[in-house]
C-alpha positions in Angstrom: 44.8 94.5 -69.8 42.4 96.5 -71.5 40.3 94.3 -73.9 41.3 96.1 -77.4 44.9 95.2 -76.7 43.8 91.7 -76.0 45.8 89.2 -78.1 43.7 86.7 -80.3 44.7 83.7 -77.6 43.3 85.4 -74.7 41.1 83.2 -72.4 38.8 84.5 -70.2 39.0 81.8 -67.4 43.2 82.2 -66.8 43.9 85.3 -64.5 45.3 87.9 -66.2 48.8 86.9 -64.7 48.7 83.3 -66.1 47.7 84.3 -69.8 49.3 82.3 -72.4 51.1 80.4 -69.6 50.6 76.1 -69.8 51.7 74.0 -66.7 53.2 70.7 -67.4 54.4 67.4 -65.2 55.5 64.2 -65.9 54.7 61.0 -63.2 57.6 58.2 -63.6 55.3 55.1 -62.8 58.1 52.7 -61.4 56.5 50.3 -61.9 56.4 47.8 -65.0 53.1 46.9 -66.7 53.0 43.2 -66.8 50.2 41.0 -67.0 49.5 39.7 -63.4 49.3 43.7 -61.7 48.2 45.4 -64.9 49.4 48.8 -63.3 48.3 50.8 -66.2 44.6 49.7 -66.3 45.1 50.5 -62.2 46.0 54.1 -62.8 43.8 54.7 -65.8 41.1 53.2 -63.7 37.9 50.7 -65.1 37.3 52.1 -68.6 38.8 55.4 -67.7 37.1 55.8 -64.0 40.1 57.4 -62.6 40.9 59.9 -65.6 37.7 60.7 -66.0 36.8 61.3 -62.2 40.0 64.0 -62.2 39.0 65.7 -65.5 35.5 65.5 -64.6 36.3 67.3 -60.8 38.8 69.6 -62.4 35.5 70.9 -65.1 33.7 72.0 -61.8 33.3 75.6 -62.0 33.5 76.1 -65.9 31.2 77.0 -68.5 29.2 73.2 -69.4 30.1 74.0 -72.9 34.0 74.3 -72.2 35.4 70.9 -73.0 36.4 68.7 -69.8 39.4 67.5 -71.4 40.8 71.0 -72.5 40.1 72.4 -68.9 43.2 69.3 -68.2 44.3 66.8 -70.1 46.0 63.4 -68.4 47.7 61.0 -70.5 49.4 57.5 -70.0 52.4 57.1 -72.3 55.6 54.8 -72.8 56.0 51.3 -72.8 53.2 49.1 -71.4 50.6 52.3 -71.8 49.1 51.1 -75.2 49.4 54.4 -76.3 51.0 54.2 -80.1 52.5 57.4 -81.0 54.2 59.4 -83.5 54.3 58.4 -87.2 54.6 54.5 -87.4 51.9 54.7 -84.3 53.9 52.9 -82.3 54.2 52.4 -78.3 57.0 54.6 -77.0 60.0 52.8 -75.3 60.0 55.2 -72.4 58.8 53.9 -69.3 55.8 53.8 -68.0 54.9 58.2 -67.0 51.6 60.1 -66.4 51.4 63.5 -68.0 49.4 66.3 -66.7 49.1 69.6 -68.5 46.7 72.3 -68.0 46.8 76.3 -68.8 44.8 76.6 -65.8 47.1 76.6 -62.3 44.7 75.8 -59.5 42.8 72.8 -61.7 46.6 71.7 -62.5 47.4 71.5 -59.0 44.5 69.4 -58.0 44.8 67.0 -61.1 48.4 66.3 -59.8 47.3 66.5 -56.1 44.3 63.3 -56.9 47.5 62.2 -59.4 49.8 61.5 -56.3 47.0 60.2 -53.5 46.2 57.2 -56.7 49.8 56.6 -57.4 50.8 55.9 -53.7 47.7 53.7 -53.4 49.1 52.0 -56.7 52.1 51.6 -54.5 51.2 50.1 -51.6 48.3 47.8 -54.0 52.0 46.4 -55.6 53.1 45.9 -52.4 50.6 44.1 -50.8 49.9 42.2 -54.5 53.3 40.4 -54.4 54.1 40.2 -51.0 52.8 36.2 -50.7 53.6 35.7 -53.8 56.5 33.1 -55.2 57.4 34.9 -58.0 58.1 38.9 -57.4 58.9 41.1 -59.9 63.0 42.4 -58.9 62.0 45.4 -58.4 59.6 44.8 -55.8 60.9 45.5 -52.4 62.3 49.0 -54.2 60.9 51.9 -52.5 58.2 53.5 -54.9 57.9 57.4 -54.0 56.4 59.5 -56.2 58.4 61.5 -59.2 57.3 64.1 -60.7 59.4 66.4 -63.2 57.2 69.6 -63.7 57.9 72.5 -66.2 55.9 75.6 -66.4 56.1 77.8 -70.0 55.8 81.2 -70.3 54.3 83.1 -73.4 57.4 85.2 -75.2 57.5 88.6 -73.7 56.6 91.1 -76.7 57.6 94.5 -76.6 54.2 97.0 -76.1 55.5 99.4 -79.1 55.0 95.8 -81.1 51.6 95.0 -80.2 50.0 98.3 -81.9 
C-alpha cells in the first residue's frame, strides 16, 4: 500500500495484511475466587508478576517508546476480579474470564499461549490445594480444561474510488 493512500490509523508494526485488524479472546476461569485459593491474585500474579511478565515478553522487539500495554493488553474481569466497571463502577456479575486483545497476531498468540501454560498450572495448584482438605469447594473434582472464545475483527472494507 503505497504510503500516500495510507489511512490516518495506519501502524507501521502490523503487516500490511493485518492493518486495522484487532484479535480478541476471552479465558472462562472455572474457578470461583474465594478467600482460602484466592485464584485471581494466582493468575494476576504477586503485584501483577504474571501480567506484567506476558506484556513485558510480548514488548520484545518494539520500539522502547511503544507502550507495553498497547503492544497487548490482559485484563481480569467479572465477579471476584476486583475490577469495578461501567458507570456505578461496579464488579461485573460475570464469572471469573481473562481477556486478551492485541492488533498485533504473533504477540497475541503468545500472550494466550503463556495465558494457557498459567491457567493449567492454576488447575492442577486447585487440585492439589483442596485435595486433603475437609471442606472442598463442589466444584472441585470438575475437570478444569481451558476455554477460550476468540473473535478476530476486521476493518470495514472501503471501496478504492472512496478513498481518493
Amino acid at each position: 500500500m503505497p504510503s500516500s493512500v495510507r489511512p490516518p490509523d495506519y501502524d507501521p508494526n502490523q503487516s500490511e495484511e493485518d492493518q486495522g485488524v484487532k484479535y480478541t479472546c476471552k479465558y472462562e476461569i472455572q474457578i470461583e475466587n474465594e478467600k482460602e485459593f484466592q485464584v485471581a491474585r494466582r493468575v494476576i500474579g504477586s503485584k501483577g508478576a504474571n501480567m506484567k511478565r506476558i506484556c513485558q515478553e510480548c514488548s520484545v522487539g518494539f520500539d522502547p517508546g511503544v507502550n507495553a500495554w498497547e503492544i497487548v493488553k490482559l485484563r481480569l474481569r467479572g465477579y471476584g476480579s476486583g475490577f469495578k466497571e461501567g458507570p456505578n463502577k461496579e464488579e461485573s456479575q460475570d464469572p471469573l474470564n481473562l481477556c486478551i486483545s492485541s492488533k498485533y497476531k504473533e504477540k497475541y498468540e503468545y500472550a494466550c499461549f503463556e495465558m494457557e501454560r498459567l491457567l493449567k498450572e492454576v488447575y492442577v495448584d486447585y487440585k492439589k490445594f483442596y485435595q486433603y482438605k475437609k471442606h472442598k469447594p463442589s466444584d472441585w473434582d470438575e475437570p478444569k480444561f481451558i476455554k477460550k472464545t476468540a473473535t478476530e475483527t476486521r476493518p470495514k472494507q472501503v471501496p478504492e474510488n472512496e478513498m481518493e
